[in-house]
TILUM-248972 format. One record per residue (C-alpha): residue number from 1; x, y, z; chain. Coordinates in nm, 3 decimals. Layout:
BEGIN
NUM; X; Y; Z; A
...
END
This chain:
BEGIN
1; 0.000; 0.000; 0.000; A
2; 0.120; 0.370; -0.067; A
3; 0.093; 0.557; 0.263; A
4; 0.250; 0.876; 0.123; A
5; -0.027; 1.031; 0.083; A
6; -0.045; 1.423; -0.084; A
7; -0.237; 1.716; 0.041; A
8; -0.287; 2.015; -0.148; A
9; -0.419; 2.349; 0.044; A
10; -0.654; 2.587; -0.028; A
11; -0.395; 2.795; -0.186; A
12; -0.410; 2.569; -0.499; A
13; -0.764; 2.655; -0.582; A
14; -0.918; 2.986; -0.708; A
15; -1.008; 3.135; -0.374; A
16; -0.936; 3.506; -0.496; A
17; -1.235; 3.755; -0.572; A
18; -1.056; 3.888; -0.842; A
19; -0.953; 3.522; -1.015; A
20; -1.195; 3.362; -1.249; A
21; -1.468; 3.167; -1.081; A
22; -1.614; 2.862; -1.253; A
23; -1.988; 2.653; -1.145; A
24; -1.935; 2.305; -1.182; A
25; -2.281; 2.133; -1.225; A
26; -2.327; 1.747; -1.174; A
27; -2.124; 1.440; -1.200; A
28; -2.004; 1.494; -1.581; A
29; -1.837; 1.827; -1.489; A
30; -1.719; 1.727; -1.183; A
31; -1.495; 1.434; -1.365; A
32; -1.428; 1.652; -1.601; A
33; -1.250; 1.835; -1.394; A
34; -1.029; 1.629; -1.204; A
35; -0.701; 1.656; -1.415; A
36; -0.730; 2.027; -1.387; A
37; -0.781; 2.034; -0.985; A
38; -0.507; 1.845; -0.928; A
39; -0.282; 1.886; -1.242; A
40; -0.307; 1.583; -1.377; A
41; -0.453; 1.252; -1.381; A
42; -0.434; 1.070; -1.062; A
43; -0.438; 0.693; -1.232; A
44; -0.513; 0.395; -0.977; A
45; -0.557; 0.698; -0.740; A
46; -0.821; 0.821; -0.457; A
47; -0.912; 1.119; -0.433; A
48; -1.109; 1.329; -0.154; A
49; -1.172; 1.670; -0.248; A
50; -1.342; 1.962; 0.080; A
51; -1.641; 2.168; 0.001; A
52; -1.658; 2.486; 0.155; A
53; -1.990; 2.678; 0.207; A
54; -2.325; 2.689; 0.064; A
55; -2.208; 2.692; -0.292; A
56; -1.939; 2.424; -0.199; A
57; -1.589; 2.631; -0.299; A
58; -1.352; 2.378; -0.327; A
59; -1.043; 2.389; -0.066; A
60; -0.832; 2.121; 0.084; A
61; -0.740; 1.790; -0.153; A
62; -0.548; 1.479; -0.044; A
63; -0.470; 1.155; -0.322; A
64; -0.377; 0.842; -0.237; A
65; -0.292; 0.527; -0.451; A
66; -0.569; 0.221; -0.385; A
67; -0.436; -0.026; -0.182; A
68; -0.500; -0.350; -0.371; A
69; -0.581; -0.554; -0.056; A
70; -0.981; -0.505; 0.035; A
71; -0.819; -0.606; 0.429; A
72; -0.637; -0.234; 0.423; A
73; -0.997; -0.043; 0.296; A
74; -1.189; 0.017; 0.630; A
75; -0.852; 0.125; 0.827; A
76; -0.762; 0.344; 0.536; A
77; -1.094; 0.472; 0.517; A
78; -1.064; 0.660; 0.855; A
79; -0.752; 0.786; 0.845; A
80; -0.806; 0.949; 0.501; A
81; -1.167; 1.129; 0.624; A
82; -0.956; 1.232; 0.929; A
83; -0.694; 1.360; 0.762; A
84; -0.865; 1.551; 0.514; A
85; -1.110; 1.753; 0.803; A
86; -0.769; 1.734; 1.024; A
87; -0.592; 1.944; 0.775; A
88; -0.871; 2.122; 0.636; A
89; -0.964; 2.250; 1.015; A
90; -0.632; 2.397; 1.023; A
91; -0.632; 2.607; 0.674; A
92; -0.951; 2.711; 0.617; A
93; -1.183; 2.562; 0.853; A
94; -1.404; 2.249; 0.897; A
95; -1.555; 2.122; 0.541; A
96; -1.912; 2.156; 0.479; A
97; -1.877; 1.812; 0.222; A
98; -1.633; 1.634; 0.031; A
99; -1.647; 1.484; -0.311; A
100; -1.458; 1.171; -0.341; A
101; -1.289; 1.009; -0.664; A
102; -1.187; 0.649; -0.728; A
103; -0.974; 0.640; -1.025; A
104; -0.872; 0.300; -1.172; A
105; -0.755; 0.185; -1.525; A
106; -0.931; -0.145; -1.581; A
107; -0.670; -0.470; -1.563; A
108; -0.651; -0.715; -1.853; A
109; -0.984; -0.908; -1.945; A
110; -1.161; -0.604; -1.713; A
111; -1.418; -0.368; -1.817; A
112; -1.453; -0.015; -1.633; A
113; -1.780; -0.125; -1.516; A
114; -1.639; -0.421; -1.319; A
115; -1.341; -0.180; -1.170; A
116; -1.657; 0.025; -1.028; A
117; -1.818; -0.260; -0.897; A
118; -1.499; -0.387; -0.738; A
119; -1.435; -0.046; -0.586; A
120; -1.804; -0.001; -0.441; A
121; -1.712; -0.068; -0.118; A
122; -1.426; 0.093; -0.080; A
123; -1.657; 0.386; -0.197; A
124; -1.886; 0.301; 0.068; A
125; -1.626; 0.268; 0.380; A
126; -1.466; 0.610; 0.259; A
127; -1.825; 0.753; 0.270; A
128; -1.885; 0.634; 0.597; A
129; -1.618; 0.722; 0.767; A
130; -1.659; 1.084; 0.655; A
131; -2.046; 1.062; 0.762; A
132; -1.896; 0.969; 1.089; A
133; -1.745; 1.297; 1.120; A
134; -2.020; 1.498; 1.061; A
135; -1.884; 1.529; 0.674; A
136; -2.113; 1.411; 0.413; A
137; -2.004; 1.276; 0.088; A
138; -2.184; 1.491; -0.189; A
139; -2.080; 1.267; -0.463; A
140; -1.860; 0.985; -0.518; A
141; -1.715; 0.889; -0.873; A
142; -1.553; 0.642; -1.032; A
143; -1.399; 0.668; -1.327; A
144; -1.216; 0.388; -1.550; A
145; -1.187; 0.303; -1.911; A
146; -1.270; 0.668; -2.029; A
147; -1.597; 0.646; -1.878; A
148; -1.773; 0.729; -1.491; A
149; -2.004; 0.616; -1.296; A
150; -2.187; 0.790; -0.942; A
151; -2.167; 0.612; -0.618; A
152; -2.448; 0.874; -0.517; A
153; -2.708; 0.930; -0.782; A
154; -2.962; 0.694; -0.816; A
155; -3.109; 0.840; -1.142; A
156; -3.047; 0.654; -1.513; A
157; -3.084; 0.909; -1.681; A
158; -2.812; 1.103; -1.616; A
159; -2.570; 0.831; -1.444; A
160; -2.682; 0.508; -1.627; A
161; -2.576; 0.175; -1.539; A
162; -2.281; 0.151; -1.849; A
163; -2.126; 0.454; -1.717; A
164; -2.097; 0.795; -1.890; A
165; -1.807; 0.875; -2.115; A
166; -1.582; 1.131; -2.011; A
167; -1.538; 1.451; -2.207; A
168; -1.327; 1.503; -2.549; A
169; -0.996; 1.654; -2.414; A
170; -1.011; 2.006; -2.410; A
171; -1.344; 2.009; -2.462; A
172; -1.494; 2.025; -2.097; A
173; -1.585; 2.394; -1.935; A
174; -1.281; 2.331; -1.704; A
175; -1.061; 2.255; -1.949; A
176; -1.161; 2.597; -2.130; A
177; -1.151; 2.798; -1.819; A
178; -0.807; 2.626; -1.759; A
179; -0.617; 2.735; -2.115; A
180; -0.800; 3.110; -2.076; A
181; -0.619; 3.103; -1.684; A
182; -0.303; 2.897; -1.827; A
183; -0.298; 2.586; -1.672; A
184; -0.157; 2.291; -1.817; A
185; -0.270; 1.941; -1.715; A
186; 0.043; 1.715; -1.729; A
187; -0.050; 1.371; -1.799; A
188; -0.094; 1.077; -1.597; A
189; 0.038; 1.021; -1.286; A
190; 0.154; 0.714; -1.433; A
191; 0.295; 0.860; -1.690; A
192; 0.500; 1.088; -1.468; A
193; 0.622; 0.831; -1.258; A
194; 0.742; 0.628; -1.570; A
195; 1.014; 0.901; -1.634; A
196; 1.148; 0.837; -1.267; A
197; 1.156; 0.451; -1.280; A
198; 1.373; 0.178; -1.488; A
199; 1.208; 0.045; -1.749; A
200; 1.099; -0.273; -1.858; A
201; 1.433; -0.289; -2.072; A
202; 1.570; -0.605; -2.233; A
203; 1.722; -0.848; -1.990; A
204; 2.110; -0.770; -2.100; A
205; 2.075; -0.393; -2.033; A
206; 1.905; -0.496; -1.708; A
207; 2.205; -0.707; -1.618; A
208; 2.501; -0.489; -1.776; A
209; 2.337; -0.222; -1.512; A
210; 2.332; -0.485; -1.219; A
211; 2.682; -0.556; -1.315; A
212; 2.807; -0.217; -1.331; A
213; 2.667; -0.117; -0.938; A
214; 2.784; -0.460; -0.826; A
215; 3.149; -0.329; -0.941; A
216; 3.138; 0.024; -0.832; A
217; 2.941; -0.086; -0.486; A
218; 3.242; -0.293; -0.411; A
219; 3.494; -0.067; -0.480; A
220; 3.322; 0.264; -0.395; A
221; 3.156; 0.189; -0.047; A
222; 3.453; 0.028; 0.144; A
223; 3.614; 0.366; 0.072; A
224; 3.352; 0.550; 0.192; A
225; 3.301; 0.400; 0.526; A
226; 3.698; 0.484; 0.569; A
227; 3.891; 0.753; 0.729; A
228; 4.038; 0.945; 0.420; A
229; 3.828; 0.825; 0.174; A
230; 3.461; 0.932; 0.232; A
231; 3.575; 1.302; 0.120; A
232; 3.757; 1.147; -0.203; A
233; 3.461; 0.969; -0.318; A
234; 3.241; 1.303; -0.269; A
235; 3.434; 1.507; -0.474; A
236; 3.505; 1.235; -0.746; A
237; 3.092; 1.180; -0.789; A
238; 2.998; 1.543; -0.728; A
239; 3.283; 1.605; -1.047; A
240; 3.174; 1.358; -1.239; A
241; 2.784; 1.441; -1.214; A
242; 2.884; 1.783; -1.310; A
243; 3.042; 1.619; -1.615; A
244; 2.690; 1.485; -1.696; A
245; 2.523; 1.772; -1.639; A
246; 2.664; 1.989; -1.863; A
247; 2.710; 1.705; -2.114; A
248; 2.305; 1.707; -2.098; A
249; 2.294; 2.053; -2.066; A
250; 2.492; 2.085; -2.444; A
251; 2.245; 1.822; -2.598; A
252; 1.861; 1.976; -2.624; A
253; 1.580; 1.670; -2.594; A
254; 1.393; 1.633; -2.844; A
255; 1.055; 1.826; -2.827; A
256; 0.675; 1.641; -2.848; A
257; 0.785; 1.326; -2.648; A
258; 0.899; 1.284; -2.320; A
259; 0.955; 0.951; -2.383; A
260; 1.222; 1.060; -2.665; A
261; 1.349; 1.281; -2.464; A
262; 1.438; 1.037; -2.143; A
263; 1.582; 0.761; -2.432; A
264; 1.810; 1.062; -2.541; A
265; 1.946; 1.103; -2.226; A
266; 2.017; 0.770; -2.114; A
267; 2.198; 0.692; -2.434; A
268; 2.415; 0.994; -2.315; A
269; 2.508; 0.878; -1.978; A
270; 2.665; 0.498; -1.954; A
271; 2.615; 0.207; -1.689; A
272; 2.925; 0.276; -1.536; A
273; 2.895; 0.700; -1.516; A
274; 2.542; 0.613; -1.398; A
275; 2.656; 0.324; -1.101; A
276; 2.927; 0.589; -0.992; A
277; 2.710; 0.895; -0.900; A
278; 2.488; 0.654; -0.783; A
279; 2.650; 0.484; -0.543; A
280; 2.825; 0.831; -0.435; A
281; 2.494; 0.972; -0.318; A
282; 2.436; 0.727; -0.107; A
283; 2.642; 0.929; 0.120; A
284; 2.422; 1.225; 0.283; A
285; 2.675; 1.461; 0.240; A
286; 2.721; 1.422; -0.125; A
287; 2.424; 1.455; -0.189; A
288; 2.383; 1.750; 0.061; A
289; 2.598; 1.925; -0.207; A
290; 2.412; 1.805; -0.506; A
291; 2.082; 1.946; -0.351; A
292; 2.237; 2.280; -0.421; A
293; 2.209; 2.246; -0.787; A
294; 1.829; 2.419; -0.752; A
295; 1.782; 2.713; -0.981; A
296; 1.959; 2.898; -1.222; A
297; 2.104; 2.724; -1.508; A
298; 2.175; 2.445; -1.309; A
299; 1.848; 2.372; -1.208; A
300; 1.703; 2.195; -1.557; A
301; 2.007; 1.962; -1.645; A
302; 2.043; 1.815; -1.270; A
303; 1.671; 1.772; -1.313; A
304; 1.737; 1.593; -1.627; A
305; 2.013; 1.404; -1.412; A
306; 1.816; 1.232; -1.145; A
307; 1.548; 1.123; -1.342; A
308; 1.787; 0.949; -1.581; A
309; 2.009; 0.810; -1.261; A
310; 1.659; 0.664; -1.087; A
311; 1.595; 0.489; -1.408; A
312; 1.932; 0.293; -1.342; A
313; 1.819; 0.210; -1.014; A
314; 1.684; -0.147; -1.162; A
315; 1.633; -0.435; -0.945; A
316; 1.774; -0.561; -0.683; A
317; 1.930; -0.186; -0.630; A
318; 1.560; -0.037; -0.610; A
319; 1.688; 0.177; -0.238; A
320; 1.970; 0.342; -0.416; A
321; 1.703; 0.552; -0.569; A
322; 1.581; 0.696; -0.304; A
323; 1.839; 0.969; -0.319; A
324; 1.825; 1.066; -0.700; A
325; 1.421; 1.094; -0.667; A
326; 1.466; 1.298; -0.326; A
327; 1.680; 1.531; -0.565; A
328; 1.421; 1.570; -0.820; A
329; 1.144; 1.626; -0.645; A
330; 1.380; 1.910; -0.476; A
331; 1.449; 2.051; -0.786; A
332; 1.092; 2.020; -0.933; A
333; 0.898; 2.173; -0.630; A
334; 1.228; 2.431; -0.598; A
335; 1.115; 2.515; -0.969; A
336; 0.760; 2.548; -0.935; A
337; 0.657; 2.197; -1.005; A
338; 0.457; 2.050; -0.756; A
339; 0.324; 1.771; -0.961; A
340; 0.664; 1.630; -1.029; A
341; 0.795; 1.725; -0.730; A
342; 0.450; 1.537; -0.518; A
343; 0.542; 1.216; -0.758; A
344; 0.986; 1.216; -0.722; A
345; 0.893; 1.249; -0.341; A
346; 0.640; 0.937; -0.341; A
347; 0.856; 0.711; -0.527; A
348; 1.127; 0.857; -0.271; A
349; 0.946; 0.735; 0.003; A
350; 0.830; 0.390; -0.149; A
351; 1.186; 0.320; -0.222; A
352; 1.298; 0.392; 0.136; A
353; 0.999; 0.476; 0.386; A
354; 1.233; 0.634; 0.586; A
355; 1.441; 0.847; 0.372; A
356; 1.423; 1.156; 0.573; A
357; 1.505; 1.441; 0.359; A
358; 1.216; 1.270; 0.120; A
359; 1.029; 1.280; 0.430; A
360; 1.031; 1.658; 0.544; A
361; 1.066; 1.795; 0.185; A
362; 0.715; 1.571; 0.078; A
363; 0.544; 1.712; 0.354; A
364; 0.669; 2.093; 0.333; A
365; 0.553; 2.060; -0.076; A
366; 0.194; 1.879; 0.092; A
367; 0.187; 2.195; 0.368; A
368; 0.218; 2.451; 0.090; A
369; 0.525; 2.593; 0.266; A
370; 0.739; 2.813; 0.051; A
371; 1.081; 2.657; -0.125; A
372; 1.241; 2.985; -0.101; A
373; 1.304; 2.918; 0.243; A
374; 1.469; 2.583; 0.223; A
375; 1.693; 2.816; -0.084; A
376; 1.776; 3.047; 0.094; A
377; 1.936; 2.829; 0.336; A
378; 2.151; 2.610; 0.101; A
379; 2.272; 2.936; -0.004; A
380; 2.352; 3.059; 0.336; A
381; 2.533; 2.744; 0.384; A
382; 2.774; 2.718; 0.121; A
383; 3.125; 2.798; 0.173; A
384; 3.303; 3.023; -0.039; A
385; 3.655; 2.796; 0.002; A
386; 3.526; 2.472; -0.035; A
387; 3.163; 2.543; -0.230; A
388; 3.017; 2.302; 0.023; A
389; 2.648; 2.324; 0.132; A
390; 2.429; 2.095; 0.411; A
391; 2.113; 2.001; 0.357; A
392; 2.071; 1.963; 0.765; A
393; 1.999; 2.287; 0.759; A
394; 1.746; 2.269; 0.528; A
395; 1.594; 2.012; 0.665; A
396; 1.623; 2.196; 0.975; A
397; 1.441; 2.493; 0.820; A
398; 1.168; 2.278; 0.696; A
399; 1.115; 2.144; 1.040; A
400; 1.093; 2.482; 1.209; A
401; 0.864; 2.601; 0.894; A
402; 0.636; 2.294; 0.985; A
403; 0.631; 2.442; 1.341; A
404; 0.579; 2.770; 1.288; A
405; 0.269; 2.691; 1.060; A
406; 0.135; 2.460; 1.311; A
407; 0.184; 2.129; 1.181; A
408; 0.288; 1.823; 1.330; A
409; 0.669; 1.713; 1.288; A
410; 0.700; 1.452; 0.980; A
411; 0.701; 1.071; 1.126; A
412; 0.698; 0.744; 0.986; A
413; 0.532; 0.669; 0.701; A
414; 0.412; 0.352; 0.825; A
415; 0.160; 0.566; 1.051; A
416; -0.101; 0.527; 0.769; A
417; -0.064; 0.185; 0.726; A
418; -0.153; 0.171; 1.144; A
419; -0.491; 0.339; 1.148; A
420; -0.316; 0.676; 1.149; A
421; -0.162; 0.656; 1.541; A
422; 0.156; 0.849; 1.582; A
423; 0.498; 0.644; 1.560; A
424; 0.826; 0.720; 1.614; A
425; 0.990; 1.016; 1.439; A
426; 1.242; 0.929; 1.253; A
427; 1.586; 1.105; 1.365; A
428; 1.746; 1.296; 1.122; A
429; 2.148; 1.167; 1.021; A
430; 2.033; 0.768; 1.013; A
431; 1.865; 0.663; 0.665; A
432; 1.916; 0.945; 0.518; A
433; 2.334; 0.894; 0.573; A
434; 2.401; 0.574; 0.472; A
435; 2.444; 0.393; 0.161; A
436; 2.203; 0.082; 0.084; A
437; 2.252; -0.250; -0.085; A
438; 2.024; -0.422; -0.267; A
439; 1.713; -0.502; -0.124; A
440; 1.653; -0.806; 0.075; A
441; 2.052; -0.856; 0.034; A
442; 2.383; -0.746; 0.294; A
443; 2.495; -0.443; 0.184; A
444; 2.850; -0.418; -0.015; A
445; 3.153; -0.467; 0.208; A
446; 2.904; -0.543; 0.462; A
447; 2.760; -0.869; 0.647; A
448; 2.379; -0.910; 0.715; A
449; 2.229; -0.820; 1.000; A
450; 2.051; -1.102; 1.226; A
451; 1.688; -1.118; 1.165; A
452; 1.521; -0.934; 1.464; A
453; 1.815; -0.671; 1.494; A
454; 1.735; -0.333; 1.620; A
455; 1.835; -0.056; 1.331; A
456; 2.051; 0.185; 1.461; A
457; 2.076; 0.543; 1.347; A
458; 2.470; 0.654; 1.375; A
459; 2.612; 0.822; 1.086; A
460; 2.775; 0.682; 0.840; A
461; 3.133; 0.721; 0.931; A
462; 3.059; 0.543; 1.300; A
463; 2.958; 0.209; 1.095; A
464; 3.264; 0.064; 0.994; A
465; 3.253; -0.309; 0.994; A
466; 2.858; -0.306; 1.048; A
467; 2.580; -0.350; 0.767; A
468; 2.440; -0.001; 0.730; A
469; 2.090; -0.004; 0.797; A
470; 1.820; 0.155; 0.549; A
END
């Protein structure tokens, strides 16, 4: 199940007497709109949306992928319809209503009908729960196969039983009020997660890639963990990713495809490059200084960077990209784009649940909080004789942004998955500092751990001769 969930405030909605105001009427409209309230298409997604007021303004908006385990519904249920009043209570006050979406592409052999059958109650324990707060559910959707379907409205004629199809792209009053007001919708989420994981390659490129972070793990992370060496590795990788930045940086993608333009810049970068700045950010304080590359003409080809360095991290290496996708969604909320950013930052988090820069950056971009504050401290941080930065700092900042706003400090991301009761925080200076193995395996250079073990949280340089933990 992903328990990252994403909340988007009141700020992302047209709130403003003097911004355009649009009336959505009915189901059709309301899926319609979707893409355009949250940016793009939340596939295999739900989505819980606060009314506001007699005219029901929409506010506060929180997505969620569907667990795929019926079991994990009626827990889920509850801690979504709390979390959604929760955080609504503290922006903008207690919702009058909340419209709730179940989007879900249907599987092989499936038609969209049967997705919205299978999702009914799912639909019905989300309702409930929110009915248990004192929040009604004005409408429910589902929508699958280009089509949607009403959990609420019991009338044929304008929700019959084969669904309704959606509207032409571009055609919908959303989507017309969106170009006049500039908004783009970006895809799929699917889609955008694609460009930040490996794909479904042939088997040798899968294996020449395995090969190449076997090699460098074995060489590169013994050094690490050493006195002198730690420092030697950080500048090699920070000077070679340079290398590949502005290697990127002197060949343009190709425009209309995304898809062209990732393929380009693989083919530019090759499985050893890739393993090697890999591997080197698994050390917190290389990529500390990497997190620096933010804006400015820096900011686009480091963007370009990660996503092509998270699409090496194939299996069983799937942790090591928890720090490229931690860098992109940095870059991409430091940039302005919180879609991307929202989706690096998920697939952060499902790489390593407890990657704690992932952790404090995903919720700052879900609190709304400003990335010119986390800027302006990597920039106060740097040192003009060795050009270092921290991202402690940063991270510090976030935390005492969280504060100051009123929110509560960033924990576990299991807490979801436990009916939403508070866990552990997670200390800053143990995931995040360590480099990982493949999953399920030791480390390299280091022996498993004993099933049971307690994971410890010393920095890096303290574990010599220890498995590093996650």
């Amino acid at each position: 199940m992903n328990t990252n969930s994403e909340h988007y405030g009141p700020r992302d909605t047209a709130e403003s007497a003097d911004e355009q105001q649009i009336t959505l009427r009915g189901p059709a409209q309301l899926a319609d709109a979707l893409p355009y309230l949250m940016g793009y298409f939340p596939s295999d997604s739900v989505v819980m949306v606060a009314l506001h007021g007699d005219r029901g303004r929409f506010g506060g908006r929180l997505r969620l992928g569907i667990p795929k385990s019926p079991q994990e519904w009626a827990p889920l249920a509850g801690h979504l319809a709390e979390s959604l009043v929760a955080n609504s209570e503290r922006r903008s006050g207690r919702p009058d209503g909340i419209v709730l979406f179940l989007c879900q592409d249907p599987a092989e052999g499936e038609s969209g009908r049967q997705v919205m059958e299978r999702l009914r109650a799912f639909a019905q324990r989300l309702r409930v729960a929110c009915g248990t707060l004192d929040v009604p559910v004005l409408e429910a959707l589902c929508i699958s196969g280009g089509r949607f379907w009403s959990y609420c409205c019991p009338d044929a004629r304008c929700c019959p039983p084969e669904g309704t199809g959606l509207a032409l792209p571009g055609t919908s009053v959303m989507a017309a009020a969106a170009a006049y007001a500039g908004i783009q919708v970006r895809g799929t989420l699917r889609e955008m997660e694609d460009r930040l994981t490996p794909h479904p390659s042939d088997p040798d490129s899968r294996r020449a890639q395995v090969r190449a972070l076997d090699a460098t793990g074995g060489a590169v992370v013994p050094r690490i963990l050493g006195e002198t060496g730690r420092a030697e590795v950080a500048g090699e990788t920070l000077d070679l990713a340079r290398v590949l930045m502005k290697r990127l940086g002197q060949a343009p993608p190709p425009r209309g495809s995304w898809a062209a333009a990732d393929r380009s810049d693989d083919a530019l970068i090759s499985d050893e490059e890739a393993a090697t700045v890999i591997v080197g950010l698994q050390d917190r304080d290389t990529r500390d200084h990497a997190a620096a590359w933010m804006e400015g003409p820096e900011a686009a080809p480091a963007l370009r960077l990660w996503r092509a360095l998270a699409r090496r991290c194939v299996s069983p290496y799937d942790t090591y990209a928890a720090p490229p996708l931690a860098l992109a969604g940095w870059v991409a909320w430091s940039g302005g784009d919180e879609p991307e950013a929202r989706a690096a930052l998920g697939l952060a988090l499902r790489a390593d649940a407890e990657y704690v820069f992932a952790q404090l950056l995903h919720q700052a971009c879900n609190e709304g909080l400003d990335p010119e504050r986390l800027r302006a401290c990597l920039r106060r941080n740097r040192s003009s004789r060795t050009g270092r930065t921290t991202t402690a700092a940063a991270t510090a900042a976030a935390r005492r942004a969280l504060k100051e706003a009123g929110k509560p400090q960033v924990r576990s991301a299991r807490a979801a998955g436990r009916g939403g009761k508070p866990v552990r925080a997670v200390r800053q200076g143990g995931a995040a500092g360590r480099p990982r193995g493949p999953r399920g395996a030791a480390r390299p250079g280091h022996p498993a751990v004993p099933a049971g073990a307690r994971r410890r949280e010393t920095p890096l340089r303290a574990r010599r001769g220890a498995r590093s933990g996650r």
